[in-house]
Every structure is written in C-alpha cells, then in structure tokens.
C-alpha positions in Angstrom: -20.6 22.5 -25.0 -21.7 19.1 -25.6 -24.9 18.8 -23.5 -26.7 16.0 -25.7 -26.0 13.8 -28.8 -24.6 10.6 -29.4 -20.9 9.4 -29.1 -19.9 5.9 -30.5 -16.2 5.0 -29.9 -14.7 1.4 -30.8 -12.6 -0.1 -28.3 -10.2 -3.3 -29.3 -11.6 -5.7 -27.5 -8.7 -6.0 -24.8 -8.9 -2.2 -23.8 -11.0 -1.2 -21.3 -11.4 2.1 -20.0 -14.3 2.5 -17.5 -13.0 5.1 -15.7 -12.7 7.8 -18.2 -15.8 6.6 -19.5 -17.8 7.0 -16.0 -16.5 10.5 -15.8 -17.6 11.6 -19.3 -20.9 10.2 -18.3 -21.3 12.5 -15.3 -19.7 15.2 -17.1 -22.5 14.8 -19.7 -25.6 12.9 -18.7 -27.6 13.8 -21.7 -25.0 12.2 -24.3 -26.1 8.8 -25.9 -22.7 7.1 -25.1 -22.0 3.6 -26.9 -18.8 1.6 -26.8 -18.4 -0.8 -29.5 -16.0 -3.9 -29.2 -13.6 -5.0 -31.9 -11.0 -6.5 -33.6 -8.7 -3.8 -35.5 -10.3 -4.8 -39.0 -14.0 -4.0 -37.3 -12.7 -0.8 -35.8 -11.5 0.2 -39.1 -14.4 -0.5 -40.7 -16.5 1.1 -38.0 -14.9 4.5 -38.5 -15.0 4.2 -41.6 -18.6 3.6 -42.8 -19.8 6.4 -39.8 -20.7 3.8 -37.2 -17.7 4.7 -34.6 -17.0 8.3 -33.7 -13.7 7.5 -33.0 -11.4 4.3 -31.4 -9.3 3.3 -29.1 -6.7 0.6 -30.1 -2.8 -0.6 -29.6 -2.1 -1.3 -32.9 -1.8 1.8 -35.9 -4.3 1.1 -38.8 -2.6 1.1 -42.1 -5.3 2.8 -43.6 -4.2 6.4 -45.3 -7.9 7.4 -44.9 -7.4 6.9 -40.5 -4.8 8.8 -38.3 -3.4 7.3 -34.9 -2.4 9.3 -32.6 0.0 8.2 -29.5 -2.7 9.0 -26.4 -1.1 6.5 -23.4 1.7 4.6 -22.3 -0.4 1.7 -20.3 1.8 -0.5 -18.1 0.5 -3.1 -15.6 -0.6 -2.5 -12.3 -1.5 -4.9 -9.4 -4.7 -4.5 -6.9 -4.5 -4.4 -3.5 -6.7 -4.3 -0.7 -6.1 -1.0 0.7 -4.9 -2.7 4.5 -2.3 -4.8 2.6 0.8 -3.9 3.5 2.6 -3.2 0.7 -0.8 -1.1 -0.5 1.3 2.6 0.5 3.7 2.5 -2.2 4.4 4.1 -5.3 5.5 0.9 -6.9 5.5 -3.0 -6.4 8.3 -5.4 -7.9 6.8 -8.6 -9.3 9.0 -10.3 -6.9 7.7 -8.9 -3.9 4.3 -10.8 -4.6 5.8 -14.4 -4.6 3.2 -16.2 -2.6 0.0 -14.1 -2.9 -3.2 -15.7 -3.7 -3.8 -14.0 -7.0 -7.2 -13.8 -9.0 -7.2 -13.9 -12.6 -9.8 -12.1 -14.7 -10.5 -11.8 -18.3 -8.0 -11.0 -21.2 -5.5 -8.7 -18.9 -5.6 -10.6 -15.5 -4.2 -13.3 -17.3 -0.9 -14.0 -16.4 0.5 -15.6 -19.7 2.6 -12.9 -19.8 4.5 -14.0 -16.6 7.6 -15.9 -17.0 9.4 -17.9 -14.5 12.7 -15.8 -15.8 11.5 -12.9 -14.0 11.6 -14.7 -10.7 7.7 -15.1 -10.5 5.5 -18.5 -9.5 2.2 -17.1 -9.7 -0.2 -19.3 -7.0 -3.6 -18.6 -8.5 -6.5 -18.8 -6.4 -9.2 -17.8 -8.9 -9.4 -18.1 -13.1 -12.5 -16.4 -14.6 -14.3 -14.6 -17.4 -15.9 -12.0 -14.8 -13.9 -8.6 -13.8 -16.7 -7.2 -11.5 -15.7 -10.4 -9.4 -12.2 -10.0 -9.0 -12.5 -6.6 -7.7 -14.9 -7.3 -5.5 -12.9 -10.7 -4.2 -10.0 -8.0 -4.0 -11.9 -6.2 -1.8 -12.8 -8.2 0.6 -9.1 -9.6 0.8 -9.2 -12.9 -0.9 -6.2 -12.0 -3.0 -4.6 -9.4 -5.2 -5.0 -9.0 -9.1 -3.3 -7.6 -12.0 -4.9 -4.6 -14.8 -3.2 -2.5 -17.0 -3.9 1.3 -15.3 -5.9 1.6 -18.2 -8.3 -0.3 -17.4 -9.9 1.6 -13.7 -8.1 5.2 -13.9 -8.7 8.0 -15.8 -5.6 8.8 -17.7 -5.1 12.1 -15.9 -4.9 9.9 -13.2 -2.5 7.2 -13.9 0.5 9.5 -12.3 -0.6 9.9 -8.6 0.0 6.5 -6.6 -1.2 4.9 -4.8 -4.1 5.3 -6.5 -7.4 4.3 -3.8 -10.9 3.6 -5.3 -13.0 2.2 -2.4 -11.6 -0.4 -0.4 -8.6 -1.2 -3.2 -5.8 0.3 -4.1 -4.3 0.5 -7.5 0.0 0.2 -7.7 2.1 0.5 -10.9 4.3 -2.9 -10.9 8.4 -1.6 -11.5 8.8 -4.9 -13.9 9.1 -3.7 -17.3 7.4 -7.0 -18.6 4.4 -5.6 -20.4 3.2 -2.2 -21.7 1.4 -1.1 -24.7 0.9 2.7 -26.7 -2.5 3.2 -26.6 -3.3 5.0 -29.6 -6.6 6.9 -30.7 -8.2 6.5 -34.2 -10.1 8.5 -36.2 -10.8 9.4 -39.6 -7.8 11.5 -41.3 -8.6 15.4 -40.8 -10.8 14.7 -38.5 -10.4 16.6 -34.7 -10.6 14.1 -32.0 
C-alpha cells in the first residue's frame, strides 16, 4: 500500500476538492501531499516536466502525450444551516430561495451565473475572497451559500442528500443552470 511518498496533483484553479483530499490524508498520514493551482497551460506543463502526479481540470488538454478521463459530473449545490427549513430535502429549486440573505465566496459562490430569466433576484448579504468565512457565517445562520458538490464532499458522497457536515447541510439545487465534467489528467499510459 501507499504508506509514504509524495503525491503532487494540479488542480485548475476553480476546482476545489477538500474533502477527498482530507480523507486521503487520514487514510495516509505519512504521504507528502501537495496541491498545485493552475491554469490549464500550467497543469499541462506540470505533468508534463514530472512536477504534477496527476490533475484535476474541466477542460480536456489537447495534448496527444496527456489522457483525460471523465471522473465527475459537478453540479451546484446551496448551503444551509442544518435548522433551515428547507435543510431536509433531497433537492432545492433556485426559486424557492427568493429572499435569502446569500453570502458570496470566491470563484464558485459567485453568482454571475444567475440570471434573472430563471426567476432569481439574488439579495447578497456578503461578497468576499474568503471560503472558510462563508461556511462558518452559514453556520451560524447569517445566510445560505452556493458550491459546486465538488468542492466539500467526497465524490462517493455526492449521491446521499441531504448531505450534513457539522452544523450545515449541503443540498443539490434542481436548476440545471451550471454543471461541469470534471476530468482527470495524466500522462498518456500512465495508471491514475
């Protein structure tokens, strides 16, 4: 088994997967573990001159030397506090959030890709760079947030919901407005 080494993986920049990565550290608390940011041409090049392992990206690499393989379908969630009341479902419609404070985070909290043709006036309490905050300000009810799955459960995960992790609760939303194939790279012939 793998009891100690070193694992690099590049991530583009707007995936996160702490979760999975959490785990693997548990799992294995003697691996050197590093996650490298980038853009798709760094990523490339990362796997390519021995400095990433492997990646993690939505887009396929046009590179005959680097396979992609399909590894998720990531679709956007919203975050609850676990005593909201719609926090027991399986599944939230957009619509049903009209009205709720809503905290925006980095990159995926965002909500550029809301548009007021799917019946949504987002009333945003909070805009920031910091994703540690918004979780915590989501647990202690100051408003409700939006993540791809991705981004908090492990993928073996992302099929049970609600999905609970401390005091918030993690709901699929039934609006087909964004998802993305998350894709792993790695060097052609290489086993990943």
């Amino acid at each position: 088994g793998l009891e100690q080494g070193h694992v690099s993986i590049a991530m583009s920049e707007a995936i996160t997967i702490t979760k999975p990565i959490e785990d693997f550290l548990s799992d294995y608390p003697n691996v050197y573990f590093q996650e490298l940011p980038a853009s798709t041409l760094q990523l490339e090049e990362s796997l390519l001159t021995g400095k990433a392992d492997f990646g993690l990206t939505y887009e396929k690499i046009a590179n005959p030397k680097i396979s992609w393989q399909e590894l998720y379908q990531d679709r956007m969630s919203v975050l609850l506090h676990k005593d909201h009341p719609l926090s027991g479902r399986k599944v939230i419609e957009l619509r049903e959030l009209e009205g709720e404070h809503i905290l925006q985070g980095d990159n995926f909290g965002r909500l550029s890709f809301v548009r007021e043709d799917i019946g949504f006036s987002p009333n945003i309490v909070y805009e920031g760079t910091d994703k540690s905050l918004v979780g915590r300000l989501v647990s202690k009810k100051i408003g409700i947030a939006f993540a791809p799955l991705s981004v908090s459960l492990g993928l073996d995960q992302a099929t049970h919901f609600p999905y609970e992790e401390g005091s918030v609760v993690y709901i699929p939303l039934k609006d087909d407005f964004w998802h993305k194939t998350i894709g792993i790279v790695s060097l052609a012939g290489r086993v990943t």
